[in-house]
C-alpha positions in Angstrom: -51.8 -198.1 -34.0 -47.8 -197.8 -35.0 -46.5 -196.0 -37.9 -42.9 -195.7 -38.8 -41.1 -194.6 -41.7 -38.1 -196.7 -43.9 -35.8 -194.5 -45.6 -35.2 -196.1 -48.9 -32.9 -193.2 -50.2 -32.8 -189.8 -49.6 -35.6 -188.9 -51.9 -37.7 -192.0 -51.3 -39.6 -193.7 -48.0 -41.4 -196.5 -46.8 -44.0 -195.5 -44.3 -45.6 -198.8 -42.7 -48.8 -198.1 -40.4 -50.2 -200.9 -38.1 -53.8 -201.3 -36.9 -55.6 -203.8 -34.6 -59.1 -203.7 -33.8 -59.2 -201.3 -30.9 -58.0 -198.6 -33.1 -61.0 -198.8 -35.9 -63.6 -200.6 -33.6 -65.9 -197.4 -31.7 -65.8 -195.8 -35.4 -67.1 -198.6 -36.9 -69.5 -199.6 -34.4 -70.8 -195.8 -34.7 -71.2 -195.7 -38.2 -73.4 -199.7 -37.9 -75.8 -197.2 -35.7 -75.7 -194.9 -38.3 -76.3 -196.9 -41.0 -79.3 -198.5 -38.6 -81.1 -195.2 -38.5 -81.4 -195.2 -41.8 -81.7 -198.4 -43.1 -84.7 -199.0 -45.3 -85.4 -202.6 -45.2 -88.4 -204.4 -46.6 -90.2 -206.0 -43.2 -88.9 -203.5 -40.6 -89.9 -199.7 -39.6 -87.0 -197.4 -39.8 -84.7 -197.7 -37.3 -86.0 -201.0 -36.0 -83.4 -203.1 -38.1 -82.0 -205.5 -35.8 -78.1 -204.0 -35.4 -76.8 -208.1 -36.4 -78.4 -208.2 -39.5 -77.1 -204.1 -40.4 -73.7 -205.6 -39.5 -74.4 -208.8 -41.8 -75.6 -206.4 -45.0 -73.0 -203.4 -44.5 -70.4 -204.7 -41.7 -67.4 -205.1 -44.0 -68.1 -202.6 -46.3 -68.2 -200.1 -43.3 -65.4 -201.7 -42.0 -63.1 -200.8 -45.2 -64.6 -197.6 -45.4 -63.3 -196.7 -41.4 -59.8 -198.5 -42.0 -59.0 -196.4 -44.9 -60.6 -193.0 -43.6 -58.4 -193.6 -40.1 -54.8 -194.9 -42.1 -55.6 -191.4 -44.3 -56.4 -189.0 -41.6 -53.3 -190.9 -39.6 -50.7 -190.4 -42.5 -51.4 -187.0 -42.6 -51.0 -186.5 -38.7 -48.0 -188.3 -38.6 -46.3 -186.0 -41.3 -47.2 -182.8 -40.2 -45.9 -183.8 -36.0 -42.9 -185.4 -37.7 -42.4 -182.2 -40.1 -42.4 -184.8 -43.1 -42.3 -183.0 -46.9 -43.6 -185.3 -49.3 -44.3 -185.2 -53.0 -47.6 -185.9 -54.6 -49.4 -188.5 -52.8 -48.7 -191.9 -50.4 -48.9 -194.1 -53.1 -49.6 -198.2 -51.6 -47.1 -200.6 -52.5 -47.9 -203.9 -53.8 -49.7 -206.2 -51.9 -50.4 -203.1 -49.5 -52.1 -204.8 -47.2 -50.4 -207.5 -46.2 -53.0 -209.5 -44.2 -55.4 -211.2 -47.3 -58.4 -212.4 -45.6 -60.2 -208.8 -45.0 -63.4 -210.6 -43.4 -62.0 -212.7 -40.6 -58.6 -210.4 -40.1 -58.7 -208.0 -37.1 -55.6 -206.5 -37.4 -54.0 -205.3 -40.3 -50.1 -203.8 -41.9 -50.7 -200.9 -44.8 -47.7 -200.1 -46.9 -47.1 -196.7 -49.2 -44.2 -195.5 -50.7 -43.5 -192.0 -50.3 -41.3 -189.5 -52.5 -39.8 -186.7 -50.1 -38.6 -183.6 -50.9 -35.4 -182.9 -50.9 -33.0 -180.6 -48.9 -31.4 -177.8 -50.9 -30.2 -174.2 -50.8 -30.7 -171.4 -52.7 -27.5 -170.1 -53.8 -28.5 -166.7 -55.3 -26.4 -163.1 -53.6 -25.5 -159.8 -54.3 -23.1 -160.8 -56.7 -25.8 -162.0 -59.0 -27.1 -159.3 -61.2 -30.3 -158.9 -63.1 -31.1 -155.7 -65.3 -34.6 -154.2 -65.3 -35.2 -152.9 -68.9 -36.7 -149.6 -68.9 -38.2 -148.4 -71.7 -38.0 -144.4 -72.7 -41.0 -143.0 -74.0 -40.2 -141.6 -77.5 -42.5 -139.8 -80.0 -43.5 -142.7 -82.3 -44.8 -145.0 -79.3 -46.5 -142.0 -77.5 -48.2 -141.4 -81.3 -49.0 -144.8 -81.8 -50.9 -145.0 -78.1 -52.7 -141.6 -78.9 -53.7 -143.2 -82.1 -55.3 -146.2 -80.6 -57.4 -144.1 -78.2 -58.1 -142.1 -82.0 -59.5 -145.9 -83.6 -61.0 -146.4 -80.1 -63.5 -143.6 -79.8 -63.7 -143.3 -83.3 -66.7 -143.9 -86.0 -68.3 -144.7 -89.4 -68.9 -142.3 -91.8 -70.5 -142.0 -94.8 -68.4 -141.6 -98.5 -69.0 -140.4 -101.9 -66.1 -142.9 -103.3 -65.1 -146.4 -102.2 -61.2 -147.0 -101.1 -59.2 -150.1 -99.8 -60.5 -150.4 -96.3 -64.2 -149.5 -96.6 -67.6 -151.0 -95.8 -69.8 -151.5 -98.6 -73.5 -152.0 -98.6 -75.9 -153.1 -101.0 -77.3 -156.2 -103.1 -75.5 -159.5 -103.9 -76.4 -161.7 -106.8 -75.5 -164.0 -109.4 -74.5 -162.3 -112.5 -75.3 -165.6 -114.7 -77.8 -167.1 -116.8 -79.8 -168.6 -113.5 -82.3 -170.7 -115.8 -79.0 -173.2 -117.3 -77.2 -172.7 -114.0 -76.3 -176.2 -112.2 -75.5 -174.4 -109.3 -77.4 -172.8 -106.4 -78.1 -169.3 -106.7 -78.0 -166.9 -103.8 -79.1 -163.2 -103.2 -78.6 -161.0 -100.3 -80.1 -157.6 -101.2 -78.6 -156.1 -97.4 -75.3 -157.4 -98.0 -72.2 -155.8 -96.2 -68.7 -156.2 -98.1 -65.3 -155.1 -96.6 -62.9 -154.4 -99.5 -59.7 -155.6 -97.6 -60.8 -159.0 -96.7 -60.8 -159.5 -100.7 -58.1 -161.9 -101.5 -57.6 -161.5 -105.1 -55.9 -158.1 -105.8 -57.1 -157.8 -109.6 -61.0 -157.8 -108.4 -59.7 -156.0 -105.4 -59.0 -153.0 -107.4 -62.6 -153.1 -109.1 -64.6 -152.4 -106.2 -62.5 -149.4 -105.3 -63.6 -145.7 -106.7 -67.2 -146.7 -106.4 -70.1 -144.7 -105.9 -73.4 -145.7 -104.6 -75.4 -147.2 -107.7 -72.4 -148.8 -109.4 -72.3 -152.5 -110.1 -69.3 -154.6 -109.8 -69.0 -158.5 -111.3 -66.7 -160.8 -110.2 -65.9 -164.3 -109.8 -67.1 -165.2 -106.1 -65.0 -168.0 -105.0 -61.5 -166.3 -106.7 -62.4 -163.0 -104.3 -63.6 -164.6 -101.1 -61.8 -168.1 -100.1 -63.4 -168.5 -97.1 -66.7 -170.0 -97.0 -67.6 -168.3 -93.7 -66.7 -165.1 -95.3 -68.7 -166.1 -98.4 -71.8 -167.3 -96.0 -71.5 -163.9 -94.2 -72.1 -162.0 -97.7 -74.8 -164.6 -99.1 -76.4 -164.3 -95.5 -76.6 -168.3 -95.7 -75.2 -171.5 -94.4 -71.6 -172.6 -94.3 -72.6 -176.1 -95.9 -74.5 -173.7 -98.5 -72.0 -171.5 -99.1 -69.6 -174.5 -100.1 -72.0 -174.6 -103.6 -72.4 -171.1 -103.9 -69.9 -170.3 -107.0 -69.4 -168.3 -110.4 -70.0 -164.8 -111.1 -71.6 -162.7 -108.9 -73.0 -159.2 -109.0 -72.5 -156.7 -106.4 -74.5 -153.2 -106.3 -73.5 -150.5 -104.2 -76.1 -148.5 -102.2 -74.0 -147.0 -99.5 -69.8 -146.6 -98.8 -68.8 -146.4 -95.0 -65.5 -145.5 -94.1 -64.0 -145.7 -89.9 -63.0 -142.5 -89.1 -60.8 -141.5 -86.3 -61.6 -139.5 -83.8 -60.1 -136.3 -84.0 -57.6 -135.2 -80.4 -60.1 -132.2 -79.4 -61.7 -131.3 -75.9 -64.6 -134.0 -77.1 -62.0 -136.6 -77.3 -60.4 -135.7 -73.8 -63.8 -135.9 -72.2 -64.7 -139.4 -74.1 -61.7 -140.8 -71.9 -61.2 -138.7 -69.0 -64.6 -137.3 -68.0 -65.9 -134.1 -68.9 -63.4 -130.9 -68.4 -60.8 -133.2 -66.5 -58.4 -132.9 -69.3 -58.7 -129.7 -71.1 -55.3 -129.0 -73.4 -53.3 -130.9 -75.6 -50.5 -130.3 -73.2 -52.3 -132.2 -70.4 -53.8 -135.1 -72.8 -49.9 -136.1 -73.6 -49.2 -136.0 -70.2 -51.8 -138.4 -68.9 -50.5 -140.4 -71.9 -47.1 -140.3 -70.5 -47.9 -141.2 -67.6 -50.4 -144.4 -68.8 -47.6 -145.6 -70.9 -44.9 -145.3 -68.1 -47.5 -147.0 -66.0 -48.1 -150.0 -68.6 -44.3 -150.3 -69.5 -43.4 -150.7 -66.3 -45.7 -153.8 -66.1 -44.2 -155.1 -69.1 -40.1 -154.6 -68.0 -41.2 -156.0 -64.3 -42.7 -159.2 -65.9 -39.1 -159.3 -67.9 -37.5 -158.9 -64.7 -39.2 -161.6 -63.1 -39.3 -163.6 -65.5 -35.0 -163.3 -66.0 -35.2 -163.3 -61.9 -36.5 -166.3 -62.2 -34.7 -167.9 -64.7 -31.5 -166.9 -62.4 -32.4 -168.8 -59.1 -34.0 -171.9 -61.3 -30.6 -172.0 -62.6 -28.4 -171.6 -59.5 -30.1 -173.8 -57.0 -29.2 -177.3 -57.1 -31.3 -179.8 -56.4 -32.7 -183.7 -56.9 -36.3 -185.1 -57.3 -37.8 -188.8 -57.2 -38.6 -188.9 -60.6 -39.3 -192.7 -60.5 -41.8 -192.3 -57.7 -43.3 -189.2 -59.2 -44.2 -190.6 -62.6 -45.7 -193.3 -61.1 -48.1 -190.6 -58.6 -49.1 -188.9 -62.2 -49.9 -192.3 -63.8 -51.9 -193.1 -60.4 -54.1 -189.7 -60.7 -54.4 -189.3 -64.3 -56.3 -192.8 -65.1 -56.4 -192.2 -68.7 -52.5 -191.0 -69.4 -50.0 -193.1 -70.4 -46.8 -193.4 -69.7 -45.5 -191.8 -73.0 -47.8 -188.9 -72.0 -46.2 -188.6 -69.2 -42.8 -188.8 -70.2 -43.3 -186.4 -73.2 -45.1 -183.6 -70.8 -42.7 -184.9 -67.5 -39.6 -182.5 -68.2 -42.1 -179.6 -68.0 -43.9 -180.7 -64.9 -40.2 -181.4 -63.1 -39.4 -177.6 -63.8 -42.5 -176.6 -62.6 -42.2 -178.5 -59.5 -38.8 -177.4 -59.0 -40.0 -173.6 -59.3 -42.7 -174.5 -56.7 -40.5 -176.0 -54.0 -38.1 -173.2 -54.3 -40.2 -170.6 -53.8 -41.5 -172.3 -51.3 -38.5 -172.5 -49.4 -37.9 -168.9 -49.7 -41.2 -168.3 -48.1 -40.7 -170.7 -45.0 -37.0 -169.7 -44.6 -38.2 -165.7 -44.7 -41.4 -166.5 -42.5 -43.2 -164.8 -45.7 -47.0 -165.0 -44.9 -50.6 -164.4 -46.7 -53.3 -162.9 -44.7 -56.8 -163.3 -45.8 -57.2 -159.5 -46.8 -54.8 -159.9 -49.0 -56.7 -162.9 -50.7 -59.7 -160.5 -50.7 -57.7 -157.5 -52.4 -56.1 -159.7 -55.0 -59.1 -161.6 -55.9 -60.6 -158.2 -56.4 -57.9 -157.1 -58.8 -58.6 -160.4 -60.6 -62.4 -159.3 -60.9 -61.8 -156.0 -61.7 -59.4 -156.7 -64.8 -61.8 -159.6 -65.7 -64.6 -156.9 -66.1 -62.4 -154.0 -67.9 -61.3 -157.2 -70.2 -64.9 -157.6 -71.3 -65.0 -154.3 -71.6 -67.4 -153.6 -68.5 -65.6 -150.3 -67.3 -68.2 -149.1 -65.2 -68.4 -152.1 -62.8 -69.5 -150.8 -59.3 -67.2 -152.0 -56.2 -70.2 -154.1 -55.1 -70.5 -155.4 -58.2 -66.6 -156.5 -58.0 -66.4 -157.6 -54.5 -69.6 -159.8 -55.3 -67.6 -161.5 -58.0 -64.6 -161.6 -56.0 -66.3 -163.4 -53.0 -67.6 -166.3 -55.6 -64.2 -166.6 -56.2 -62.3 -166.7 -52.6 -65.6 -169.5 -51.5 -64.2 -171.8 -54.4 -61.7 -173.7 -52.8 -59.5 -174.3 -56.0 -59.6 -170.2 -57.1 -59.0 -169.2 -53.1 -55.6 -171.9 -53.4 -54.5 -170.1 -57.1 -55.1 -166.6 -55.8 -53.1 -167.5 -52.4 -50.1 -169.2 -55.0 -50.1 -166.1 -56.9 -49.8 -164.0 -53.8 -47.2 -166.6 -52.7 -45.3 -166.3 -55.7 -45.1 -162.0 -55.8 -43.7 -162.4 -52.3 -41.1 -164.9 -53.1 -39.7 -162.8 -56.1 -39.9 -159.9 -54.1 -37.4 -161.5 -51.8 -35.4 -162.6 -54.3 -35.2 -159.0 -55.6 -33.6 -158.2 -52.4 -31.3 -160.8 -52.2 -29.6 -160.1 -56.2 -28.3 -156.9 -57.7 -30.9 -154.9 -60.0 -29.3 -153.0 -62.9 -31.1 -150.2 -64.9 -30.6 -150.4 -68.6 -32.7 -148.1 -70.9 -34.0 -149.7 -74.1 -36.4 -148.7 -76.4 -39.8 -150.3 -77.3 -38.3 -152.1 -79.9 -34.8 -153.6 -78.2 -37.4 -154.6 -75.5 -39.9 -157.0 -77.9 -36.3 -158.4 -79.3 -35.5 -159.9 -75.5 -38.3 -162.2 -75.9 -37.5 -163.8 -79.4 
């Protein structure tokens, strides 16, 4: 077997690999036995098919099979000892295989087309600046996070008088003559209403300074627009609610209003554990501290993102685009080419992000261990379970979860890339100057519009 390599161009390649018989022959003659073994064939006992007629039934199509599995496994080989980067896939070139007559043909020429990727350097240094946004804690954000914790632990309540954004509960029913109606009629007699979500503002205001026993009427498809809203207060169908119109009655048996939890030693204990936090001195500090802690999040994925953004921007460098629209054509079967085009300036700046930090990693001998694969797919499991709100997860329970993901080949390669890419802008921190600039919460949500 021979394989060499054409350069076309600097970003493209012919690689041409030559076979003759002895290089496919033992493999193929192997696979005959195997295929022997097996063989379930009317008139013979398993494994007593005579090996001439296996090789008349399933010769050429075992044949094919070892061909391609060798010229594969021998591409590969060849570019990793010759230290070969390519792009995408080999793609084979037309009339790949140059010798037509498979059956009688012992020896055979495979041709693929190749894109490489380029050589480049990254031209980012210390006189390159990047500023890192911190954002000071002042009273109104420090407020507004107590007040969420306030609306988090807080609860319904029962009122003597309806207002804007309360819960109401009672009976729903039409408020017409039902015996000449032509529509549908619908009653719900454990209806739940929320004032706010009424759209109109004139019916809006009739439904607030209730008490329980008071009636409101009111035109139905003027106050709710929505027919899963109205379906909701009917308790029926979507489909239904599309007939349900007119004037409705509403009765009132019970007001809830959400109230807040109030910032007391009960509240404290609610997030912290019991007697952990015990003043309203040391509740703003922990909040201080969470805030400083989530911030900084938020002005390091800026950073990044701006880091980014800067070495994209500096570093110089060429792609086969020909060759690699023609690779996403080849394993996207049902894209066309106007897909591709339309989606193909995105995919090219992804790429280019890719090989860059790649580079950065090779040229810095940056490595990823596989406890580092362990403890990031375990912060992936852990946010995954506080996002679903399962706080109380055990470590067992997480590093179950996070071993279902590291045995999935596809998750085990994105958790890798996204250890990859922490390490590459790490780097790239090093190599730039970082500049401090205090902003507040609000000049900070302006950077991204």
């Amino acid at each position: 077997m021979n394989i060499t390599k054409e350069n076309i161009d600097k970003l493209n390649a012919i690689l041409k690999v030559e076979l003759n018989k002895a290089d496919y022959e033992e493999n193929v003659e192997k696979s005959l036995k195997e295929y022997r073994k097996r063989a379930n064939i009317k008139g013979f006992r398993p494994g007593m098919v005579p090996i001439g007629l296996i090789r008349k039934m399933f010769g050429n199509a075992v044949k094919l099979e070892e061909i391609n599995k060798l010229v594969s496994e021998s591409i590969t080989n060849y570019l990793q000892s010759e230290n070969i980067r390519i792009l995408g896939d080999p793609l084979p070139y037309e009339n790949n295989m140059e010798n037509k007559n498979f059956e009688m043909t012992e020896d055979f020429t495979f041709t693929f087309e190749v894109g490489l990727e380029p050589e480049f350097n990254i031209e980012v240094g210390k006189d390159d600046k990047v500023t890192f946004y911190e954002i000071f804690i002042d009273e109104k954000l420090r407020n507004n996070y107590i007040d969420n914790y306030a609306r988090q632990y807080g609860k319904f309540v029962s009122a003597d008088k309806s207002e804007e954004n309360d819960i109401l509960k009672g009976s729903i029913v039409s408020a017409e003559n039902t015996e000449n109606s032509e529509n549908e009629v619908f009653r719900n007699d454990n209806a739940t209403l929320a004032v706010t979500l009424i759209k109109d503002e004139d019916i809006k205001k009739l439904f607030i300074g209730l008490a329980p026993g008071d009636s409101v009427n009111f035109d139905l498809k003027k106050a709710f627009q929505n027919e899963n809203e109205i379906a909701g207060l009917l308790n029926i169908t979507k489909e239904k609610a599309e007939k349900a119109d007119g004037i409705y009655k509403f009765t009132v048996s019970e007001i809830s209003r959400f109230q807040p939890a109030e910032i007391n030693q009960e509240l404290f204990d609610l997030i912290y554990g019991e007697n952990v936090v015990t003043t309203e001195e040391e509740f703003h500090k922990r909040i201080d501290e969470e805030i400083t802690a989530s911030l900084n999040n938020e002005s390091n994925y800026k950073l990044k993102l701006d880091l980014k953004h800067l070495v994209m921007e500096k570093t110089s460098l060429e792609l086969p685009e020909d060759f690699l629209k023609k690779w996403l054509l080849k394993i996207n079967e049902k894209t066309t080419s106007e897909e591709i085009d339309k989606e193909f300036d995105s995919f090219l700046n992804d790429l280019k992000w890719k090989l860059i930090r790649n580079k950065v990693a090779r040229d810095n001998n940056i490595k990823i261990d596989a406890d580092e694969v362990v403890k990031e797919a375990e912060n992936i499991a852990r946010r995954q379970f506080y996002h679903y709100g399962l706080f109380y997860a055990t470590d067992e329970q997480i590093t179950k979860y996070a071993n279902e993901m590291i045995n999935n080949e596809e998750e085990a390669q994105r958790i890798a890339d996204i250890i990859l890419e922490e390490k590459a802008l790490e780097k790239f921190k090093e190599m730039v100057t970082i500049e401090n600039k205090q902003v507040t919460i609000e000049e900070f949500n302006k950077l991204f519009k």
